[in-house]
C-alpha positions as CSV (number, residue, x, y, z in Angstrom):
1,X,0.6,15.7,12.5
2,X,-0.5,14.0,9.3
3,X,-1.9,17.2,8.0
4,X,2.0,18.8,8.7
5,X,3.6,15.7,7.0
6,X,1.7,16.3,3.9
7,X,2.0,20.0,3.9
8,X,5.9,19.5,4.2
9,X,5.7,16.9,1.5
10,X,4.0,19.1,-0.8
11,X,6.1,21.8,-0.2
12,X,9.5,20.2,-0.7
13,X,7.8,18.5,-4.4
14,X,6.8,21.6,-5.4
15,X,10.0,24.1,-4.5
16,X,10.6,25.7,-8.1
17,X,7.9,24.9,-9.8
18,X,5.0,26.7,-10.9
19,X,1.6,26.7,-9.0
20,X,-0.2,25.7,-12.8
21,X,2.4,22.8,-13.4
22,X,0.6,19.7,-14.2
23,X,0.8,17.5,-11.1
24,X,1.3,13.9,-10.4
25,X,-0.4,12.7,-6.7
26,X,0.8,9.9,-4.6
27,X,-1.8,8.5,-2.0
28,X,0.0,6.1,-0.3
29,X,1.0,5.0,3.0
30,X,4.1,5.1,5.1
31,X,5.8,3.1,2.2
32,X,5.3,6.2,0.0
33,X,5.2,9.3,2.8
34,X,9.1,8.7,3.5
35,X,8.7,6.4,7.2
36,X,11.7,6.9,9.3
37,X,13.8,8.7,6.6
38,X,14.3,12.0,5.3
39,X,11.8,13.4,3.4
40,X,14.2,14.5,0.3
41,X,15.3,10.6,0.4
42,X,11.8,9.5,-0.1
43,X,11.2,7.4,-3.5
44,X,8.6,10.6,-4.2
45,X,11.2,13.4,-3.9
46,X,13.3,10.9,-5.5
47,X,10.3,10.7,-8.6
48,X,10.3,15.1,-8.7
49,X,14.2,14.2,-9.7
50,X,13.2,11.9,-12.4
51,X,10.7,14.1,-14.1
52,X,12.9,16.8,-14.2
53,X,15.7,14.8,-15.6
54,X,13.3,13.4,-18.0
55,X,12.4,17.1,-19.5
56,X,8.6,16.6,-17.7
57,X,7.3,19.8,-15.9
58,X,4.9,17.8,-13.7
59,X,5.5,18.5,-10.0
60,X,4.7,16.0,-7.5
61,X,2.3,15.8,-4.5
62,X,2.9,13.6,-2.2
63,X,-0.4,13.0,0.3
64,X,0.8,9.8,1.6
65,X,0.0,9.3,5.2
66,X,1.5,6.8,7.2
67,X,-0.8,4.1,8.8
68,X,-3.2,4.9,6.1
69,X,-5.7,1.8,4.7
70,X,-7.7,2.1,1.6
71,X,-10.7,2.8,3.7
72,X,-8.8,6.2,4.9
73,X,-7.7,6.9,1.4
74,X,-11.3,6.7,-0.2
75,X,-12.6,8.9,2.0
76,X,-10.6,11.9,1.5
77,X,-9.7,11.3,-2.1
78,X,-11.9,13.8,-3.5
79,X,-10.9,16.5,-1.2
80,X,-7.1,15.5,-2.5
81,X,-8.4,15.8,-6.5
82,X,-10.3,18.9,-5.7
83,X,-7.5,20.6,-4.1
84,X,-4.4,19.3,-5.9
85,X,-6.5,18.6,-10.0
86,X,-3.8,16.0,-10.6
87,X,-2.7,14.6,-13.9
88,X,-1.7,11.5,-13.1
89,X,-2.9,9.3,-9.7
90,X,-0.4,7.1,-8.7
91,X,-2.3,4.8,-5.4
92,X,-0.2,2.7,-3.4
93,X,-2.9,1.2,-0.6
94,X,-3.7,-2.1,1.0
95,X,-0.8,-2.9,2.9
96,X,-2.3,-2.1,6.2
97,X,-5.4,-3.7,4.8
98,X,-3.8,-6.8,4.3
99,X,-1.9,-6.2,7.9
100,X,-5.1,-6.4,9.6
101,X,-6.6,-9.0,7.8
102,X,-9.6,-6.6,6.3
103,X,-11.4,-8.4,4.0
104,X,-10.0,-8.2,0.3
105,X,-13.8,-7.4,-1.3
106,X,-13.6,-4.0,1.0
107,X,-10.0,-3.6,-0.4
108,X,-11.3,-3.9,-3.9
109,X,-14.5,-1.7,-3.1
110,X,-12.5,1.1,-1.8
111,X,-9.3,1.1,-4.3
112,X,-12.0,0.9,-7.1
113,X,-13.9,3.9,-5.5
114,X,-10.5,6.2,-5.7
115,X,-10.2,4.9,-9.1
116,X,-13.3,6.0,-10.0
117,X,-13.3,9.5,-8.5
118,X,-9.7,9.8,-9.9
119,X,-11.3,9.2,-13.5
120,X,-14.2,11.4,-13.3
121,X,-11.6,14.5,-12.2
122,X,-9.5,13.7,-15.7
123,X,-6.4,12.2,-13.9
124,X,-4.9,8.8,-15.1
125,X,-4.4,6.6,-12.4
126,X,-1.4,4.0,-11.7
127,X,-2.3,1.2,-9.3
128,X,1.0,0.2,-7.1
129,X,0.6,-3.7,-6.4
130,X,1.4,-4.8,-2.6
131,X,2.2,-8.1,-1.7
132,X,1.5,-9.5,2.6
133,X,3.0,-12.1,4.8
134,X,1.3,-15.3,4.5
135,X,0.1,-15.0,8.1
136,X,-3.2,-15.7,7.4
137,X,-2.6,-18.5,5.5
138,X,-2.6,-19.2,1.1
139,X,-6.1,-18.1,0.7
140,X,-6.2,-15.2,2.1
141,X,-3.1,-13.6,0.9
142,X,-3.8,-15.3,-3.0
143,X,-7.7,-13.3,-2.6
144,X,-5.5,-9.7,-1.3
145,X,-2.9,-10.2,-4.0
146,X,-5.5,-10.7,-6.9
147,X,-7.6,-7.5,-6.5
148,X,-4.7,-5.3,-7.8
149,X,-4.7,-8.0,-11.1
150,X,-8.6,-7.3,-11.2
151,X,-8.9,-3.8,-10.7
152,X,-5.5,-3.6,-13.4
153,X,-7.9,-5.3,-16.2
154,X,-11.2,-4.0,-15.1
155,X,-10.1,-0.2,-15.3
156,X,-7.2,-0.8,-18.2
157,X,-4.8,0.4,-15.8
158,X,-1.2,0.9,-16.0
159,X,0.2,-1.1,-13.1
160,X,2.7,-3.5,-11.2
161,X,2.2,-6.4,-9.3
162,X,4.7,-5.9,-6.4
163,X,5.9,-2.4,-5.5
164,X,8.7,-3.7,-3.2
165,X,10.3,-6.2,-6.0
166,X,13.9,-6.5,-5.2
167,X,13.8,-4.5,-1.4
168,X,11.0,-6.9,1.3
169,X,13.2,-9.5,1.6
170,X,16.7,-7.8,1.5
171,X,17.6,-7.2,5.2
172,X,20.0,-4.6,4.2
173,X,17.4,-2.5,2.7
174,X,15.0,-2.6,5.1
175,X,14.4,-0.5,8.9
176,X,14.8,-2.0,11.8
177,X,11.4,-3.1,12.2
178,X,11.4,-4.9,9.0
179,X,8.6,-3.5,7.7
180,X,10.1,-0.3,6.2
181,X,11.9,0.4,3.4
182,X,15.4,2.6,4.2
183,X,16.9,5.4,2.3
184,X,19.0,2.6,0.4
185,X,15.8,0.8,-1.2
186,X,14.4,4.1,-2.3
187,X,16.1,4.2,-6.1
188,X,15.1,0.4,-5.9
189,X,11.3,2.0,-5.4
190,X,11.3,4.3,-8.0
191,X,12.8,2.4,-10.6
192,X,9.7,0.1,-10.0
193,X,6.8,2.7,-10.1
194,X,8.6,4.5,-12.9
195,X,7.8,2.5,-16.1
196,X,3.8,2.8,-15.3
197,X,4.3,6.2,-14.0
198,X,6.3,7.2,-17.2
199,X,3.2,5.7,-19.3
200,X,0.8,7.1,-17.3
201,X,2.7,10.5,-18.2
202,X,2.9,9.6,-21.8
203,X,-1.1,9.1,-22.2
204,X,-3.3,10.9,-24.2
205,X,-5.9,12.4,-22.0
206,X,-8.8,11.9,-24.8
207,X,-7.9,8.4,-24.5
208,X,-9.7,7.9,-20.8
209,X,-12.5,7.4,-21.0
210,X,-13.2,7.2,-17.0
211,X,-15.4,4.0,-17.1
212,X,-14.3,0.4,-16.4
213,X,-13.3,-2.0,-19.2
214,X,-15.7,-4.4,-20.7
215,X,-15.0,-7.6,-19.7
């Protein structure tokens, strides 16, 4: 099934344009693979409108899987760069993480592995910040927020610090399970990614160097 989702995904990002177009990559979970909506509502079909209005020929891949934690997404990251050779790596990971409580040193171990690998195949990367429920208590949730800061500064990232600004804590945007966003809060999602997205776009390639900042 998640294999069919992403295929579908891909297909619908890619209608019209050509197989050599320079791609931008999601890896996300069910916040970016379109949960419980339509797949052409999704804030990444949503994104292939925004290039194209913007005059970029980038075509978007969208291997978000639902469920997914960082763990999942840093071990099949380089199968997703070897197949797909993306410009631009936009990750949007930890929320299940932070769900189950993982530890935040394995979040940062992992999200720093995809940036890595993401770097060393050429792509720019854009980190997606994600915010949690205080349910296990201050600490915890001030340690899960402030890996997306350090990996932001440690990898001179482009970057936000909370991908659902304006939508978690509007009812009206959100599913009925409160965890999802609906088709109403995905322009809300966009506009948020799009700035680092759009800079990430906008970067000169010779400019990566694919090695963490100096501190």
């Amino acid at each position: 099934m998640r294999k069919i989702l992403s295929l579908l995904l891909l297909l619908v990002a890619a209608d019209g344009y050509a197989t050599d177009s320079p791609v931008v990559m999601i890896v996300g979970d069910s916040l970016s693979a379109g949960y419980g909506i339509d797949v052409d509502q999704s804030w990444a079909a949503l994104l292939q409108s925004r290039l194209r209005e913007q005059g970029y020929e980038h075509r978007v891949v969208n291997a978000s899987i639902s469920g997914e934690t960082s763990e999942g997404g840093a071990v099949r990251i380089k199968s997703e760069l070897e197949t797909h050779a993306p410009a631009v790596v936009v990750l949007e990971l930890g929320g299940n993480d932070g769900l189950r409580g993982f530890p935040p040193a394995r979040l940062k171990s992992n999200l720093a592995s995809m940036i890595e690998a993401s770097q060393s195949a050429n792509a720019e990367v854009v980190l997606l910040g994600i915010r949690i429920p205080s349910n296990y208590g201050p600490r915890y949730t001030q340690s899960f927020e402030k890996v997306y800061r350090d990996l932001a500064e440690e990898y001179s990232l482009p970057w936000i610090e909370f991908f659902m600004q304006g939508v978690a804590l509007d009812e009206s945007l959100m599913q009925d399970d409160g965890i999802h966003p609906n088709a109403s809060a995905q322009p809300i999602l966009l506009d948020n990614a799009w700035p680092v997205i759009e800079q990430a776009l906008n970067t000169d390639p010779k400019e990566m160097s694919g090695q963490p900042a100096a501190n």
